[in-house]
N, C-alpha and C positions, 0 to 999 in steps of 0.2 A: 845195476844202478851206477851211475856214474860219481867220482868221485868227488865232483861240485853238491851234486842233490846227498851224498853221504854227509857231508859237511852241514851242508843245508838242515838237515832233518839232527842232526847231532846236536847242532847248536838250536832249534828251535824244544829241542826233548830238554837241554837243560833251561830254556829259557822257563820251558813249562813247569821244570822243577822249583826254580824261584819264585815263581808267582804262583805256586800252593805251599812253600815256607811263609810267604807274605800274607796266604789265604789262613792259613792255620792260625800263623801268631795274632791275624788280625779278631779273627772269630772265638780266641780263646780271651783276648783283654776286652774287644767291644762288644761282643754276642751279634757280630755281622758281617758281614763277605760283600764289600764294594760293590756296586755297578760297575764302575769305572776296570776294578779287574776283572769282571766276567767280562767286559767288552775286551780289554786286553787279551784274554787266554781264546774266547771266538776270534776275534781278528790274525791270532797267532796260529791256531788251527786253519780258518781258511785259507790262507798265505801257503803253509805248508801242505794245505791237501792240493792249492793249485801249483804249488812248486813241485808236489811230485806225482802228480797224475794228471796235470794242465787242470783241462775245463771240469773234464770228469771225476777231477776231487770235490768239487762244487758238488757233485751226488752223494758222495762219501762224506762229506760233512755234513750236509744236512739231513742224510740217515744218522748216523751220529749224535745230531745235535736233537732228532725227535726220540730213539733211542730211551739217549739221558734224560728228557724229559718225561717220555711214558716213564721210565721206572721209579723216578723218585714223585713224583707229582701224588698217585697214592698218598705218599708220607707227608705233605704239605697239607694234604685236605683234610686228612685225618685230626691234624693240629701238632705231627710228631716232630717237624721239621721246619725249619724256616723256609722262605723264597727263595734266599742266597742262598740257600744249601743246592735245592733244584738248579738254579739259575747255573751255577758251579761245575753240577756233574753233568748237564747238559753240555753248557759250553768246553770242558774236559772230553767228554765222547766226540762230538766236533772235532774235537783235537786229531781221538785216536781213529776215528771211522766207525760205523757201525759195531765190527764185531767186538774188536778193542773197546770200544765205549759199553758195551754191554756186559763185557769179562769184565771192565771195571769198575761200572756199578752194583754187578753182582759181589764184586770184592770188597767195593765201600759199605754193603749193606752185612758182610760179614765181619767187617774190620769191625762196624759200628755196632754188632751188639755189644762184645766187654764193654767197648767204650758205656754205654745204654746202660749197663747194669752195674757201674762203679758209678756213674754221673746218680743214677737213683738211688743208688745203699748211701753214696752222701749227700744227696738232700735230704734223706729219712734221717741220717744221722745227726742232720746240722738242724734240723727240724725238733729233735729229740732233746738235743741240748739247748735249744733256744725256750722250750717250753718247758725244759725243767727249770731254766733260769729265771725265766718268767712264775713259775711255780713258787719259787725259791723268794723270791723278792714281792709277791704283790699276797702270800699267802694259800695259794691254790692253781692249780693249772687254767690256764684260759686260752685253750686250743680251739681259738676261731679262725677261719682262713675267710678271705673274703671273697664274695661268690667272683665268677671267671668275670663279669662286664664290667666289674671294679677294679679290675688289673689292667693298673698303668701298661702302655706300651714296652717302657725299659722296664718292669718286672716281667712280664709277659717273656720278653728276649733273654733275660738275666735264667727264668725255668729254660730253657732251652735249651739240649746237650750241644753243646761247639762241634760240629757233624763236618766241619772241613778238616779234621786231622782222619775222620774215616777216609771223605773222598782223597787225598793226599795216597792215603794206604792203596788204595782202588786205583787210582790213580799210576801207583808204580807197577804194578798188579798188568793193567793195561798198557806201558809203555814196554814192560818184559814181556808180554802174549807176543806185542806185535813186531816183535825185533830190535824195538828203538836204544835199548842199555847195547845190545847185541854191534847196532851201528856205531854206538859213541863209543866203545871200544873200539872198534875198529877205526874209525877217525880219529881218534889221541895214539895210535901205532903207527899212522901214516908220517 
């Protein structure tokens, strides 16, 4: 590999690292993941599948980019995961290519169980405390939730575990499968 395309894919591996610190913090204050940077991180993957393998990254990204979509799509239809989440790990395997994109939503879907099972021990908890406080003040418990077609939008999103600090994890996960920390060592020594 030539030492332009080394540079090339070094600087696009951290460009992809900021824009899943941008993905993270965004999903964890708004319960949402842009359009605007999924279109960023697919534009950043195509560019760099055609800067390092011309036309025929063009195949490689969008095995990639169906990939990331068969495997989390399940998890959207289910009701477990947002769109952005999909939208995310798709346009992330884009990034990395097929195999990489598959090693790293298998990673995002490992990172994200703890994540899964601390996000649920404290809504049961924060649940726990609101109805005894409710208990505590009206006289008695009044643990009504209200049926799911009554949930506002931003409630709806607010239930929802922030699933881009898994893809993040999956994310690093696939850029170490596929050499890319490997290259940007080796570009910050030249």
């Amino acid at each position: 590999m030539s030492s332009n395309t080394l540079q090339f894919n070094s600087i696009a591996a951290v460009t992809l690292c900021i824009f899943m610190v941008i993905a993270v913090a965004t999903d964890l204050r708004e319960h949402r993941i842009p359009n605007l940077l999924v279109i960023a991180v697919l534009l950043l993957g195509l560019t760099t599948q055609l800067g390092t393998d011309s036309f025929t990254g063009i195949t490689s990204w969008a095995s990639g980019l169906a990939i990331g979509m068969v495997i989390f799509l399940p998890f959207y239809i289910g009701g477990g995961m947002g769109a952005g989440d999909v939208k995310l790990m798709a346009a992330v395997a884009a990034f990395l290519g097929p195999v990489a994109g598959a090693i790293a939503a298998g990673g995002a879907l490992l990172a994200g169980l703890p994540l899964a099972a601390i996000y649920i021990v404290a809504r049961f908890l924060e649940e726990r405390r609101a109805a005894a406080a409710e208990a505590a003040t009206a006289g008695g418990p009044h643990m009504h939730r209200k049926p799911a077609h009554l949930i506002s939008n931003r409630e709806g999103k607010e239930n929802r575990i922030p699933y881009a600090a898994a893809i993040a994890t999956g994310t690093m996960i696939g850029l170490w499968q596929s050499g890319q920390f490997a290259q940007l060592a080796g570009a910050l020594s030249l």
